[in-house]
N, C-alpha and C positions, 0 to 999 in steps of 0.2 A: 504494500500500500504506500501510495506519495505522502509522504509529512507534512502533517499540517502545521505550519507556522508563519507567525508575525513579523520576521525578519525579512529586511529585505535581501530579491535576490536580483538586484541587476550586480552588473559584471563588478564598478567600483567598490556597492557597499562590501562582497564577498572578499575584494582583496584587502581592503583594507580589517576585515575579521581573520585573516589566516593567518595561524602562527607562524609567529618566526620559522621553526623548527621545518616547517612546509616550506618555506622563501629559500632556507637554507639548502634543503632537496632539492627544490624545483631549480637552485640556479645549478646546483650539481648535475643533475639530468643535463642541463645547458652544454655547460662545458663538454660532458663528455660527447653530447653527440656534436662535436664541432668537430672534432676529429675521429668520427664516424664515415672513413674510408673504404673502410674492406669489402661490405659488397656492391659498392659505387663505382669503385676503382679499382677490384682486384683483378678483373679481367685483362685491361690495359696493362696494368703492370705488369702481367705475365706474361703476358703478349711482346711488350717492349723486354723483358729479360728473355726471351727468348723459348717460350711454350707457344704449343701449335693451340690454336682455338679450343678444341675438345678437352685438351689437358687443362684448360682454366676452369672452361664448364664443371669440370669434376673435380676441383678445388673449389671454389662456389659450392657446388653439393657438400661438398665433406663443410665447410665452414657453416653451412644451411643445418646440416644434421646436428652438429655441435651444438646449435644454436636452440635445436627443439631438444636436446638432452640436457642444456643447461637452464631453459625452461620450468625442466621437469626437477632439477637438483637444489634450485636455487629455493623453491620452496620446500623441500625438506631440510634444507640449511638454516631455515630463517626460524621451524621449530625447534634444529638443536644448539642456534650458537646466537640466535638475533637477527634482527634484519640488518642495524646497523654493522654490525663484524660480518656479515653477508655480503653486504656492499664493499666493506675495506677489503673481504680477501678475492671478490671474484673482479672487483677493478687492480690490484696487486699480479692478480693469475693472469689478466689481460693483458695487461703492460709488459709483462715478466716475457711470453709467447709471444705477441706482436714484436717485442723489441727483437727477437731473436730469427722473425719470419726471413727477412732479406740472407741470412746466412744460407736458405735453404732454397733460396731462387735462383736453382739452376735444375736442368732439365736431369740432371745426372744424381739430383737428390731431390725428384719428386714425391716419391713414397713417404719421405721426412714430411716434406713440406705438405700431403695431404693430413697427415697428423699435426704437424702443428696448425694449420689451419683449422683442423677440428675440435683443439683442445681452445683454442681462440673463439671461436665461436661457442664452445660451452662455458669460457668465462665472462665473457660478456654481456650474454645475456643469462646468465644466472644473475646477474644484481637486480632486476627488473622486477619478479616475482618480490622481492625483500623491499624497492623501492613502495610498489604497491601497497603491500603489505601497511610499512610505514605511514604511510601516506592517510589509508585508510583509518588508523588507526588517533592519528594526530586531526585530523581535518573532522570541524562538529561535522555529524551523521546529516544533519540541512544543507549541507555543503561539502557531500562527499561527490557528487558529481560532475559540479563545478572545480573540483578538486583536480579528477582525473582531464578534464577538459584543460584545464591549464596545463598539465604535466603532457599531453598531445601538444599543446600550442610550442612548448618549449623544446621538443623532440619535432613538431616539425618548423622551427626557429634555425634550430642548429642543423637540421638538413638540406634546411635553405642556404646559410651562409656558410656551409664546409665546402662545398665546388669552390666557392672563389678563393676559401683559405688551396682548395688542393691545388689550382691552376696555378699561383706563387710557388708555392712547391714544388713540385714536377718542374719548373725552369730552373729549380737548384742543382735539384737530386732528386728521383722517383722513389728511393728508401727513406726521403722525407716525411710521405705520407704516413708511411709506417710507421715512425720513431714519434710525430708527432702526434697520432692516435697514443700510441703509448705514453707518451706524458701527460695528454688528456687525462688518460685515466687514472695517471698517477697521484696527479691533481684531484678529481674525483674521489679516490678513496682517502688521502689527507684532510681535503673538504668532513668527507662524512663521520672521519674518526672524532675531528674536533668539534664540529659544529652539531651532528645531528644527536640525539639524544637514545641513551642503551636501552632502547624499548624490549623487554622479553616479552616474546608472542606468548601467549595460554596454553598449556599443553593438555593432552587428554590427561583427565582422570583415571586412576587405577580401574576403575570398573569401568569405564569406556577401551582399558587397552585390554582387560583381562588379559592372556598370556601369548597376545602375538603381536603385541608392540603397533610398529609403523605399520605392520600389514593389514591391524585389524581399520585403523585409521583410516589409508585408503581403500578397504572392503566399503564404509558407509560412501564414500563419492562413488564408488562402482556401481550401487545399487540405487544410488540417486537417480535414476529415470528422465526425470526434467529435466535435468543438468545434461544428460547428454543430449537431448533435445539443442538444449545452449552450445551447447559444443561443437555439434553439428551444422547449426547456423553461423557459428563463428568461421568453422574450417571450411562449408561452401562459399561464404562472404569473402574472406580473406582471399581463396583461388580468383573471386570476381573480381574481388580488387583491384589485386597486384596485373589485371590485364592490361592497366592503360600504362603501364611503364612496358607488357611486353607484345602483345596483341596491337595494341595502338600504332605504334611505329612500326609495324607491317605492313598496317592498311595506312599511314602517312605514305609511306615507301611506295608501296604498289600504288598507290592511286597518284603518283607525280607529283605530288607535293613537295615543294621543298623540307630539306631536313629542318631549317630555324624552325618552322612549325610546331615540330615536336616541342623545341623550347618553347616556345610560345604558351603552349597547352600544362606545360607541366609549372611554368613561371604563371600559369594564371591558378592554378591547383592551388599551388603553395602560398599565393597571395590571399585568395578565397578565405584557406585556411588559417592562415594568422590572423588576416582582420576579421574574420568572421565568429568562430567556432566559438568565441567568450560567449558574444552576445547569443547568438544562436542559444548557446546551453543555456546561458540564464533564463529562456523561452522554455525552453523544454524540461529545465526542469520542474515545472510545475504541474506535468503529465504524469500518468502512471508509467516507471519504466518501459513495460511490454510494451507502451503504445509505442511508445520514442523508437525502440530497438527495432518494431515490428514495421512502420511508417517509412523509419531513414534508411531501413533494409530495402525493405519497395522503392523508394528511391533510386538508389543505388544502382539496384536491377534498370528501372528504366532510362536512366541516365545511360549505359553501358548499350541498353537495347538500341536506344539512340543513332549511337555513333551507327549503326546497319543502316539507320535510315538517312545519313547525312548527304546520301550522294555524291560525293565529291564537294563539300562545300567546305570550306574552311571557318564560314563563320557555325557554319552546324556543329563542326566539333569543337569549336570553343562552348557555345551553348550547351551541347553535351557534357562536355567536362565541367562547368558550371551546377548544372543540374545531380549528376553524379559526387561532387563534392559537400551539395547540400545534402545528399543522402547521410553523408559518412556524417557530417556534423551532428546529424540529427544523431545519428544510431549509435556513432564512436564512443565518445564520453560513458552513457548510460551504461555500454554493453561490457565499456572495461572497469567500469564500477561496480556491476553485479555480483562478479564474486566477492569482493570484499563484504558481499550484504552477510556474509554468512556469519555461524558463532566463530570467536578467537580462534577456540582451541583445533577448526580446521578449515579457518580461513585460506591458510599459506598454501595450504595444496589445492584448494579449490584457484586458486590464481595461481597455482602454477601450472594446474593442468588447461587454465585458458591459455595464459601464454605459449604453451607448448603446441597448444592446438593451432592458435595464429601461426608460431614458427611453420610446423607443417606445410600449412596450408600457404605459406608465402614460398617454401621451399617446392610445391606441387604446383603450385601456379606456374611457373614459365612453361613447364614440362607440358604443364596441358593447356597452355594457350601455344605454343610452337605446334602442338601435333594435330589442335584444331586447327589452326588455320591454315598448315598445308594441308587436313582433309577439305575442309570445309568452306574457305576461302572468309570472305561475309559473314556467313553464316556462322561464327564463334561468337558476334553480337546479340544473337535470336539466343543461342543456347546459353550465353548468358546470365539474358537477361532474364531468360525462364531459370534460369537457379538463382537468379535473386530472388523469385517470388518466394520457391522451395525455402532456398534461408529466412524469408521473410517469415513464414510458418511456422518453421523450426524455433526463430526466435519467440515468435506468440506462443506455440507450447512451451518450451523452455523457461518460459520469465512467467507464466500462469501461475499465480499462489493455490493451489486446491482450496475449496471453501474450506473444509474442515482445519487446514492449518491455518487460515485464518481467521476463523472463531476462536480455535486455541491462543492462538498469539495474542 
């Protein structure tokens, strides 16, 4: 159920209520994604060291995998050590691996370099689940959504302004990139040792673990029904998503467009999305979740259906991608605040099996937008857009409180 309360929620009065302790996160989130290179640029890099296309491909998978394993770690770290000491050691683990990646870029110590890329990608985002976590935990429950809405603004801030930090770079030295993600995060975890506060999560009670610990833990999210409902609309949405970074530039390509275009569309995304998504959530939150998740999902879908119908026009696929971005605004915020709605004691893993599910589905996305659209040309925009509705659903059952647990509650 929406909270009813007398506070205000536009975008000001909510910043000016948020604790330090949140300012202090959110600008740490900042930083480290300013030097959030790796699967921006790791392609190029390997390419310019001297890897054939395919061999980047499947370092990108290996750092993608990593990525949905430390997903899954990061939130059983945060019940046995903290969120905070979460953060200090998987941005420590990041930096420690990143600093080391250029030793193994050469074609003749690939096999290295596929592991440490994958040990990189499970340190990395293991902080994320623990960020969350935090975050949730610190931010009043009236303003846990606007919460998460900022902590997107500030992740896609820093993904805005890392291209123009990497293009200085790259005219130095290409292992720029790398050395400087890793001081990012070294920064990052100094940040959060001092500034952020030693929050210990809740653990299960002796008669919630009776005698099989962590397992019996995640046995109750196994049997959670709805939640994979939730799951399931995250991991179809996220495949839809991540199309217009690789499906889009297909059909730019095929249909003669020039390449600036591309920029164009993804410099209007990420414009959209900074000056938009405060005010936006402030709107939304005063909806019941499911609607927001269930609405901005629909969205999404038809935004993406769109681009099928653009024709060749240029000004369609800006409108498109306009349209599609309000989706995410609407949906994003809410959808990554749900799991935190849970009890303490098994919060961490319920966000960390969302985050893992995103990773997935971001790491499943290129795969299946590359093999749609040599089958199917066009037609990966209809299919879609017909699985945004599917997500759309998924998320309406997913976020449904059952009456009965909502009398009890």
């Amino acid at each position: 159920m929406t909270p009813i309360t007398d506070k205000p929620t536009g975008v000001l009065a909510v910043l000016r209520r948020t604790p330090t302790p949140v300012r202090y996160l959110l600008g740490g989130v900042l930083v480290n994604q300013l030097g959030a290179f790796v699967q921006t640029f790791m392609v190029l890099y390997l390419v310019f060291r001297g890897f054939s296309a395919g061999q980047a491909g499947l370092a990108i998978a290996a750092y993608s995998i990593g990525s949905v394993l430390g997903g899954l770690a990061g939130g059983e770290l945060v019940h046995r050590i903290g969120p905070r000491a979460t953060i200090f050691a998987a941005m420590l683990g990041s930096a420690a691996v990143l600093a080391v990646v250029p030793l193994f870029a050469s074609p003749g110590m690939f096999v290295a370099l596929l592991v440490a890329l994958l040990l990189a990608g499970l340190a990395t985002q293991s902080y994320r689940p623990a960020a969350a976590v935090l975050l949730s935990e610190l931010m009043p429950a009236d303003d846990r959504v606007m919460g998460f809405s900022m902590m997107r603004t500030a992740l896609n801030l820093g993904a805005s302004l890392s291209p123009l930090i990497a293009a200085g770079l790259i005219l130095l030295d290409w292992n720029l990139l790398l050395w400087f993600d890793s001081a990012t995060a070294v920064l990052y975890a100094f940040l959060a040792i001092r500034l952020l506060p030693d929050h210990r999560v809740e653990r299960e009670a002796p008669a919630e673990r009776a005698d099989t610990g962590t397992r019996a833990a995640y046995a109750t999210l196994v049997r959670d029904g709805r939640f994979w409902f939730f799951l399931a609309s995250v991991l179809i949405g996220s495949v839809v998503y991540v199309q217009y970074t690789v499906a889009l530039p297909l059909k730019i390509t095929a249909e003669g467009h020039p390449t600036w275009l591309y920029s164009v569309v993804l410099v209007t995304a990420s414009a959209v999305l900074i000056l938009c998504e405060l005010k936006i959530t402030s709107f939304v939150t005063r909806w019941p979740g499911r609607v927001a998740a269930t609405a901005g999902t629909a969205l999404m879908g038809l935004g993406v259906a769109g681009f099928g119908l653009s024709g060749g026009s240029a000004v369609a696929l800006i409108v498109c991608t306009v349209v599609f971005v309000f989706g995410i605004m609407i949906n994003g915020p809410t959808m990554f605040a749900y799991p935190s709605s849970f009890p303490s004691s098994v919060k961490a893993r319920y966000i960390s099996a969302h985050q893992a599910t995103f990773g997935l589905g971001m790491a499943l996305g290129p795969l299946f937008g590359v093999a749609t659209w040599v089958a199917l040309g066009n037609g990966v925009w209809w299919l879609c857009g017909a699985l945004g509705l599917v997500a759309a659903v998924c998320a309406l059952l997913g976020m449904t409180t059952p009456r009965a647990r909502t009398a009890t509650a």
